[in-house]
C-alpha positions as CSV (number, residue, x, y, z in Angstrom):
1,X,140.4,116.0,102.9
2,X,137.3,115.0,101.1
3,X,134.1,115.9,102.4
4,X,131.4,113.2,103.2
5,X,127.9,113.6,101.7
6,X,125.2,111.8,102.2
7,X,125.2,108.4,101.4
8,X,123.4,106.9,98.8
9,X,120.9,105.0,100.8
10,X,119.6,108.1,102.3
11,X,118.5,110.0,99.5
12,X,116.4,107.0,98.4
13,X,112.8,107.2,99.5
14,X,111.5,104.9,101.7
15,X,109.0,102.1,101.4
16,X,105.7,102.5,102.3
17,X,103.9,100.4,104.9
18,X,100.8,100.1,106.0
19,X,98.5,102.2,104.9
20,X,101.0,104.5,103.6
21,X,101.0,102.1,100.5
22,X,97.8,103.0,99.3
23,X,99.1,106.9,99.0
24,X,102.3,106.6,97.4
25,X,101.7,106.7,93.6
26,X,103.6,103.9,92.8
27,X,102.5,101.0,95.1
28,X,98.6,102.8,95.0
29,X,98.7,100.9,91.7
30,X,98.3,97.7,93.4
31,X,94.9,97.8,94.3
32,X,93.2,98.5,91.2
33,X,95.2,95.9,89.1
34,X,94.1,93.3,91.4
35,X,90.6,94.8,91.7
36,X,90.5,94.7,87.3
37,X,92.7,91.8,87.4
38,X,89.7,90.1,89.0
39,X,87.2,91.4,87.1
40,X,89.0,89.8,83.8
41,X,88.9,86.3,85.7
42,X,85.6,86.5,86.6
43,X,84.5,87.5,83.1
44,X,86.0,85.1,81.5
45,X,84.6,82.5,84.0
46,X,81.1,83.8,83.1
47,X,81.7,83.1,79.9
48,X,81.0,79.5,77.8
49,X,85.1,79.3,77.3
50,X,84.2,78.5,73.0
51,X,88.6,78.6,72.9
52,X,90.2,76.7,75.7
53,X,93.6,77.2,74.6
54,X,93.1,81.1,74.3
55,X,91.1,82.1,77.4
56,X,92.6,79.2,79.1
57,X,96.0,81.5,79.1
58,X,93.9,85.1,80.1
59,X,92.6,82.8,82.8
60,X,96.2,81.4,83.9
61,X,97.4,85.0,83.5
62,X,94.9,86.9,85.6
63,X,94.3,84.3,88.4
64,X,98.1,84.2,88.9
65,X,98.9,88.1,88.9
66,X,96.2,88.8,91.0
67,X,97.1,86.3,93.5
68,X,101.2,87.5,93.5
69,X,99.9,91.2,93.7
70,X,97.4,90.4,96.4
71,X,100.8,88.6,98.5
72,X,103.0,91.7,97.1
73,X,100.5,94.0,98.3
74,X,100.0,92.6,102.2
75,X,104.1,92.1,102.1
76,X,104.0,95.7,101.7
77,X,100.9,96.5,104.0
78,X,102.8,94.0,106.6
79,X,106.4,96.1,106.5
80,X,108.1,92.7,105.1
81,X,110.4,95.0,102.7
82,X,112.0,96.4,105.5
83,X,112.9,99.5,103.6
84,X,115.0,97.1,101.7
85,X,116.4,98.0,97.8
86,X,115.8,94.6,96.6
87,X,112.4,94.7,97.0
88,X,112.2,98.0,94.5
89,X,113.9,95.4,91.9
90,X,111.7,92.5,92.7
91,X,108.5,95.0,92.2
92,X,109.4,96.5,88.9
93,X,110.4,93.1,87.2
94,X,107.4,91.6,88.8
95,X,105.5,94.0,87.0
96,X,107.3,94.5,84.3
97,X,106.8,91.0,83.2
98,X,103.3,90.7,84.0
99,X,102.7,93.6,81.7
100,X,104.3,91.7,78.8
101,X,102.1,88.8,79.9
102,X,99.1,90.4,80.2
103,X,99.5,92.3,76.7
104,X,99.3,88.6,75.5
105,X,96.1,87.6,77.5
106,X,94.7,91.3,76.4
107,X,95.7,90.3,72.6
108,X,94.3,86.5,73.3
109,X,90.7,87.7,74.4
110,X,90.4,90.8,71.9
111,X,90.9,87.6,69.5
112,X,88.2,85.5,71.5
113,X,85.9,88.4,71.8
114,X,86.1,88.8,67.5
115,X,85.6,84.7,67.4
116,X,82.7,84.6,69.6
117,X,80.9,87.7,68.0
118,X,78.4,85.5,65.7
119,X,77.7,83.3,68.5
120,X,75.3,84.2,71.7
121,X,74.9,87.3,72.2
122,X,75.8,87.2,75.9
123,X,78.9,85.7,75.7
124,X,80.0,88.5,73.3
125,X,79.3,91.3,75.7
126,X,81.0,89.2,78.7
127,X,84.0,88.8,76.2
128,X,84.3,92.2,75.2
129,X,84.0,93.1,78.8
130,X,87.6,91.0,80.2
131,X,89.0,92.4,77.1
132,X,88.5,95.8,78.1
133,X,89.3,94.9,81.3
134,X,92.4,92.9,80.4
135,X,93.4,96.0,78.3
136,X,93.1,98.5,81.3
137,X,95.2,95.6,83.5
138,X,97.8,95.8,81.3
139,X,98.0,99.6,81.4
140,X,98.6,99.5,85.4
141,X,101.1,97.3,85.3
142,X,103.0,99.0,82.6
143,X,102.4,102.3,84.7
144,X,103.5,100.8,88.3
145,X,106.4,99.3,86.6
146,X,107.6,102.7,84.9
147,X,106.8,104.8,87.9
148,X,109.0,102.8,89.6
149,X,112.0,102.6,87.2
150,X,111.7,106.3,86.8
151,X,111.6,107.0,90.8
């Protein structure tokens, strides 16, 4: 007769909830993309918006991820998940493609920030500012969606 291991579901770790989220390497991701997340919308704010159609997208892009990551991150603080696999899915696609989409904003204000380098001075600095900060978003993302296809 065949032995009986243990089953699948418990050699997956658990969710963390509560504060627990802000320690596990993964999920301690979310914070700081919605902290630089902000800063890029803010930035761009700040900024006399010269290209509409450009900055209009970083804007769409960063207002939007940082308002799913801020309700992602309180499901998580709340214990919503309920330890449940699906929500390791939803997390990694959500972040997946909101790397890919902020990669385009990053590109779309590093191209605003070279258009808007013979203007005022002010607006320059501001630009190149969210495009660092649109750069360094789009790292987190791509690491909190890697760490948690590779977990």
């Amino acid at each position: 007769m065949a032995s009986v291991g243990p089953s699948a579901a418990s050699t997956q770790p658990a969710l963390p909830s509560g504060p627990a989220v802000f320690k596990t390497i993964p999920y301690a991701f979310i914070l700081p993309e919605i902290l630089c997340g902000t800063w890029v919308w803010i930035l761009v704010a700040a900024t006399s918006v010269s290209l509409p159609l450009l900055q209009g997208w970083v804007m769409y892009v960063s207002l939007t991820s940082c308002l799913i990551s801020l309700l992602l991150l309180l499901s998580y603080l709340l214990g919503f998940h309920r330890n449940s696999e699906n929500w390791k899915v939803l997390d990694s696609l959500y972040h997946g493609t909101t790397a890919i989409l902020y990669m385009s904003a990053a590109v779309l204000q590093a191209n605003a920030t070279i258009n808007s380098e013979f203007g005022i001075n002010l607006n320059y600095q501001l630009n190149c500012a969210a495009s660092f900060f649109a750069f360094l978003t789009t790292f987190l993302y791509i690491l909190h969606a890697f760490s948690i296809y590779y977990q």
